[in-house]
Backbone bond lengths (Angstrom), bond angles and torsions (degrees), N, CA, C in turn:
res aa  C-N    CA-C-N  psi(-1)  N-CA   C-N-CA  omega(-1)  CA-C   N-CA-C  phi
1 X - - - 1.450 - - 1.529 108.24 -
2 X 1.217 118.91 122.54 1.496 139.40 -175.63 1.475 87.87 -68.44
3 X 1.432 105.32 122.94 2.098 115.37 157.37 1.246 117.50 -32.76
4 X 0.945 119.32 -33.92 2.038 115.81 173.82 1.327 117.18 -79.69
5 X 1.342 110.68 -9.53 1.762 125.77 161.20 1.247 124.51 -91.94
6 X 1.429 121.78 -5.36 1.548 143.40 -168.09 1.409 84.75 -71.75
7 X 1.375 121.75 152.34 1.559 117.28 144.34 0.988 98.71 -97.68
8 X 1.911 90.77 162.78 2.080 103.37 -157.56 1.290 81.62 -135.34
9 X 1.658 106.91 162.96 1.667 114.95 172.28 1.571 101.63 -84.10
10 X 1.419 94.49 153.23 1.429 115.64 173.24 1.858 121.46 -130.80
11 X 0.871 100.16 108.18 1.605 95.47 -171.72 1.263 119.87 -90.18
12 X 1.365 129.37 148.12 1.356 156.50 158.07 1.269 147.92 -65.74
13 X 1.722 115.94 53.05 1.894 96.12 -172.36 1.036 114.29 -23.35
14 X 1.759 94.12 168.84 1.754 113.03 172.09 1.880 92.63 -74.29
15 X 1.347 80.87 -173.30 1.816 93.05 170.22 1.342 103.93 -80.26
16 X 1.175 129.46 -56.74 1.391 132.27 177.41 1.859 98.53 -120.56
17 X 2.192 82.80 157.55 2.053 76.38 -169.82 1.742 77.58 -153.94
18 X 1.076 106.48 173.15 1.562 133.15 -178.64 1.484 104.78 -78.86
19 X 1.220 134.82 127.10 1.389 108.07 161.59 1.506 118.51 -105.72
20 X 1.632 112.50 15.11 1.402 114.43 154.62 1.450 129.76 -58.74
21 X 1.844 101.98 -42.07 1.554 118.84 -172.24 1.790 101.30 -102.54
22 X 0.972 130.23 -52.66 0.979 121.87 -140.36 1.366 106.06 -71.56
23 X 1.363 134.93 -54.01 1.202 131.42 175.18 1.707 124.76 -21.15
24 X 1.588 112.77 -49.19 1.602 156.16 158.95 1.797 81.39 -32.08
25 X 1.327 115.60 -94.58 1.563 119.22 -154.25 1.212 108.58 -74.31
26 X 1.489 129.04 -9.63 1.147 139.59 177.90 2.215 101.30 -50.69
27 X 1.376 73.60 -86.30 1.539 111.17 155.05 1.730 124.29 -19.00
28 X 1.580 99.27 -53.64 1.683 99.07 174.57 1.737 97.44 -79.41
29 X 1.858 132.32 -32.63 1.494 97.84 176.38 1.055 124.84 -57.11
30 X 1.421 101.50 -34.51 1.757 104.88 -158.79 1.564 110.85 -63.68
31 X 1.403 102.55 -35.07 1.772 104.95 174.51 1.570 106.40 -71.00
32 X 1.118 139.51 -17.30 1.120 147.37 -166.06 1.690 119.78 -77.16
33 X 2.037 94.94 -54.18 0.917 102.62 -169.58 1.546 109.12 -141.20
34 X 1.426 132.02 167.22 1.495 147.31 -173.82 1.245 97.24 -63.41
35 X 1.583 160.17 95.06 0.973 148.02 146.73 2.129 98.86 -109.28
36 X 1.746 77.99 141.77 1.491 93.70 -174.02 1.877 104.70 -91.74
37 X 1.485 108.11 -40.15 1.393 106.47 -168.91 1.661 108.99 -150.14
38 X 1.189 107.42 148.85 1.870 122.69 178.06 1.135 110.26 -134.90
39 X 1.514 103.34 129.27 1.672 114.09 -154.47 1.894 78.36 -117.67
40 X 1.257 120.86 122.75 1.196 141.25 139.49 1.682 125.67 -41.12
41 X 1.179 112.84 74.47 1.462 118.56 -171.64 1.211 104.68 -103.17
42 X 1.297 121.84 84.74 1.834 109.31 176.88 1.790 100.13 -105.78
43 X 1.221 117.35 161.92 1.416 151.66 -139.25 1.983 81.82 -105.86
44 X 1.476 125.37 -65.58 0.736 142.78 177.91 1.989 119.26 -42.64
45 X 1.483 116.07 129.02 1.648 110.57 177.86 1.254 90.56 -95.16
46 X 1.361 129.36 -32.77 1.683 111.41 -162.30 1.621 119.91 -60.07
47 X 1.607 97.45 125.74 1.547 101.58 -167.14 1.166 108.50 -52.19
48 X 1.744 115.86 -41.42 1.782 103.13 -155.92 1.840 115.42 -62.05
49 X 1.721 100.38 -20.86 1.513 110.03 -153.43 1.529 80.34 -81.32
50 X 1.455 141.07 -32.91 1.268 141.85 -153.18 1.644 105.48 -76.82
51 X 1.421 102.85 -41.74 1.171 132.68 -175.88 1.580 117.14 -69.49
52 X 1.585 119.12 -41.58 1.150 125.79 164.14 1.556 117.04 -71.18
53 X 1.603 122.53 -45.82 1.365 111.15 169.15 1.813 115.25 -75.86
54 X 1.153 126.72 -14.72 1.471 123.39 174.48 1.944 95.41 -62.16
55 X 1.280 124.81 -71.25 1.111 142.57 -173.89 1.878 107.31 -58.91
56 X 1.169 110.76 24.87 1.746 122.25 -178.63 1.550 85.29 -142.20
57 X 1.177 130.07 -61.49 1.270 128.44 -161.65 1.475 116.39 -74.95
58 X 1.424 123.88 -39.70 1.401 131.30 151.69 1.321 129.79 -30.59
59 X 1.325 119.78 -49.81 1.338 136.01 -175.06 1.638 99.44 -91.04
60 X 1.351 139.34 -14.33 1.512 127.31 147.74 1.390 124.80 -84.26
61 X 1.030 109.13 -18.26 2.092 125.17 174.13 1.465 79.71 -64.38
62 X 1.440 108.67 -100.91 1.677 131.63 -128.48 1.674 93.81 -54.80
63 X 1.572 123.73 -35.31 1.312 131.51 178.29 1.963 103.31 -49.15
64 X 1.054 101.67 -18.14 1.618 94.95 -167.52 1.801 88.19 -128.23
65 X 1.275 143.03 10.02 1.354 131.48 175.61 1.322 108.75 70.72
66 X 1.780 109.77 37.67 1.832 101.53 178.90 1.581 92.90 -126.47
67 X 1.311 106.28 153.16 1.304 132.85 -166.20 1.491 106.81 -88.40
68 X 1.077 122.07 141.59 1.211 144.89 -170.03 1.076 127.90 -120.69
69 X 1.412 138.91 71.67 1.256 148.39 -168.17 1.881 112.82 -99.41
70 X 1.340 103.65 159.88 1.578 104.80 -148.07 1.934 87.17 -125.65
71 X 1.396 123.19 128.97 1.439 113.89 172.08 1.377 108.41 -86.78
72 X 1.500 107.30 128.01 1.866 118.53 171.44 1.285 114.71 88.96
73 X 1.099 111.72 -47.08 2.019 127.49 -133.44 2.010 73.81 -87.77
74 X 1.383 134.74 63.76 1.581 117.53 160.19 1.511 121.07 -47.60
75 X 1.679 100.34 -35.97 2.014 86.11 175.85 1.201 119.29 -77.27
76 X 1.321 128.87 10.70 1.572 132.64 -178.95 1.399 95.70 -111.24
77 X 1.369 139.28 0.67 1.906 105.60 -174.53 1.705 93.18 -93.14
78 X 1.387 142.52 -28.15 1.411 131.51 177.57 2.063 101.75 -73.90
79 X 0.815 125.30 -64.42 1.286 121.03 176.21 1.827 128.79 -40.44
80 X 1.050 95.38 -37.17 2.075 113.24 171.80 1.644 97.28 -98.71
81 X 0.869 110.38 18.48 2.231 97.90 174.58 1.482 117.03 47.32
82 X 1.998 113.01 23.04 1.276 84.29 169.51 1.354 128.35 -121.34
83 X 1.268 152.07 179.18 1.258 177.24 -77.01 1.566 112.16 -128.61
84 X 1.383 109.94 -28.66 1.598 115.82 179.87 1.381 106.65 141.69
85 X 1.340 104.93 -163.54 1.645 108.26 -146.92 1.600 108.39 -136.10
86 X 1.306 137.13 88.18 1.242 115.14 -175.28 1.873 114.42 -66.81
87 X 1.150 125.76 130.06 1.618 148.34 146.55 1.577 120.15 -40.77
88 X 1.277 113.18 108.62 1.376 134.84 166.88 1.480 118.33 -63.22
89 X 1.316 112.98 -29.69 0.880 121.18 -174.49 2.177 150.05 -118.03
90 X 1.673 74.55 31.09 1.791 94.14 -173.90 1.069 91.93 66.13
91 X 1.498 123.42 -178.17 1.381 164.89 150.28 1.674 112.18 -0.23
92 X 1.502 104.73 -24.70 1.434 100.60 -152.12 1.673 110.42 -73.06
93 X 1.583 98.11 -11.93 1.785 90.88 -170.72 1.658 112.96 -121.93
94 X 1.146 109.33 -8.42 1.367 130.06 -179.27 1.699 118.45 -31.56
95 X 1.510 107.64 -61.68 1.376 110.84 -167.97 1.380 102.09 -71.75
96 X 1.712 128.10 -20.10 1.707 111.20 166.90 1.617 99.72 -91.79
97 X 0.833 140.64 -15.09 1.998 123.53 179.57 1.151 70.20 -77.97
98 X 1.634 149.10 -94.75 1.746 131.29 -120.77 1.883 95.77 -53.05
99 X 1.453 112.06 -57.81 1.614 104.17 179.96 1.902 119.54 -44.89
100 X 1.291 85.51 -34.88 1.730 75.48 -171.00 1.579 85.75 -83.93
101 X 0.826 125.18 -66.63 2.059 107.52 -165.00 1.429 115.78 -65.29
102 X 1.085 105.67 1.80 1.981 99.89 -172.18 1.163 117.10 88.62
103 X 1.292 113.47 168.79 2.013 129.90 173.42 1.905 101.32 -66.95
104 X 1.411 119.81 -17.87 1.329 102.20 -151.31 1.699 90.11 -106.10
105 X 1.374 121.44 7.14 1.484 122.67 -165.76 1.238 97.31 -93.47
106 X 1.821 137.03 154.04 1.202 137.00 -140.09 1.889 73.38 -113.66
107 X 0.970 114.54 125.78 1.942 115.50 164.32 1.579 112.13 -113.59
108 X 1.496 117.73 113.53 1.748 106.58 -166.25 1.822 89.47 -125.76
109 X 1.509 141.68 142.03 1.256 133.43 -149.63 1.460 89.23 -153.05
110 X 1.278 126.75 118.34 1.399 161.87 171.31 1.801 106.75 -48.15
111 X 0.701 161.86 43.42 1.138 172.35 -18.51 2.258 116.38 158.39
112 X 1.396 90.75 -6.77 1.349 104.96 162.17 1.841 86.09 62.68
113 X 1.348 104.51 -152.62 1.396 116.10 176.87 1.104 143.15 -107.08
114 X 1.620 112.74 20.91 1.443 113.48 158.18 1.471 127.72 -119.39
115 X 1.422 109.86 167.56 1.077 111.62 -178.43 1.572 126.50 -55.66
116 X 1.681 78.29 -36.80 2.019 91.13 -171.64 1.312 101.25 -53.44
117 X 1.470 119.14 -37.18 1.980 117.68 -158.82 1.669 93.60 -72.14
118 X 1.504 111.76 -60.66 1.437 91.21 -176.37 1.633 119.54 -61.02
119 X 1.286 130.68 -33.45 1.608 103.64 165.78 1.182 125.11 -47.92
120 X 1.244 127.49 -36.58 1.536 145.76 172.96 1.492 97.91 -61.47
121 X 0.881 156.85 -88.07 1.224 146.91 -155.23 1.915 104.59 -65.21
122 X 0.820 113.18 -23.19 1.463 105.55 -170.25 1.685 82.89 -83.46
123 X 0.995 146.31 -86.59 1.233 158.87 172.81 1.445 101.64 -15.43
124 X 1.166 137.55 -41.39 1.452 140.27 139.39 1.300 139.71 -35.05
125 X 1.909 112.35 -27.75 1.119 133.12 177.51 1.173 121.34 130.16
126 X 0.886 87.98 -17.56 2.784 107.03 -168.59 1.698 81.51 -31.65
127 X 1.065 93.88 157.33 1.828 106.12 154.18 1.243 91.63 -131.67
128 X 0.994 157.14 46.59 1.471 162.11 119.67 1.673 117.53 -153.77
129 X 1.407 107.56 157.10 1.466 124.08 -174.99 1.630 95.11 -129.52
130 X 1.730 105.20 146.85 1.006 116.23 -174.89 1.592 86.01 -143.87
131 X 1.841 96.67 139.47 1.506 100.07 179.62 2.045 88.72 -127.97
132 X 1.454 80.20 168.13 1.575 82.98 169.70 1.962 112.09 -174.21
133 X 1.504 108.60 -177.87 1.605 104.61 79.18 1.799 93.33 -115.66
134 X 1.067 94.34 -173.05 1.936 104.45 -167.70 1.325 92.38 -139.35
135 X 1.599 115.05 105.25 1.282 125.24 150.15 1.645 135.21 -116.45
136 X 1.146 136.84 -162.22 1.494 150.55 -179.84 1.641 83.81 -50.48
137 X 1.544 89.56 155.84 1.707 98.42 168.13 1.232 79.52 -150.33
């Protein structure tokens, strides 16, 4: 199996996080360990707070070559410099986010719990599938 077929870890902010500490431990996994991508999941709609931890979290990703993906918010991944947008919603919106962000934007699509949704979304374009439910660890 070719390394681009490996599955890679992908990590999860909290809903809400410190931006005194977190950046700090952010920082010691990533040196720690192989992570391919960090999906920005905050709890929070207010742009500025989204905007202040995207612009903390960016500058510890890209510092280590990790991708930075943003949940929902599609008009924020060109405006915050980051990486793409994970999809709430399977398959259903994919082929307009890849047009509006381009071939080079990271598209990852939530896919609930079957198989059928993630073929459907990959077949849609996803460059990643996410199944779940996804809670606290």
């Amino acid at each position: 199996m070719a390394d681009a077929d490996r599955p890679q870890i992908y990590l999860i902010t909290p809903p809400d996080l410190d931006l005194a500490v977190f950046p700090d431990r952010l920082a010691a996994v990533l040196d720690s360990a192989d992570i391919a991508c960090i999906r920005l999941s905050l709890a929070s709609h207010d742009e500025d707070r989204i905007a202040r931890v995207a612009d903390a979290l960016r500058g510890v990703a890209h510092a280590r070559d990790v991708a930075l993906v943003i949940e929902t918010h599609i008009l924020m991944v060109e405006r915050l410099g980051l990486d793409g947008v994970h999809l709430t919603d399977g398959a259903r919106s994919i082929r307009k986010v890849r047009k509006d962000l381009g071939n080079d934007a990271i598209i990852g699509a939530f896919c609930g719990i079957t198989r059928h949704d993630g073929i459907s979304a990959a077949e849609a374009g996803a460059d990643y599938v996410a199944f779940g439910p996804v809670g606290e660890t």
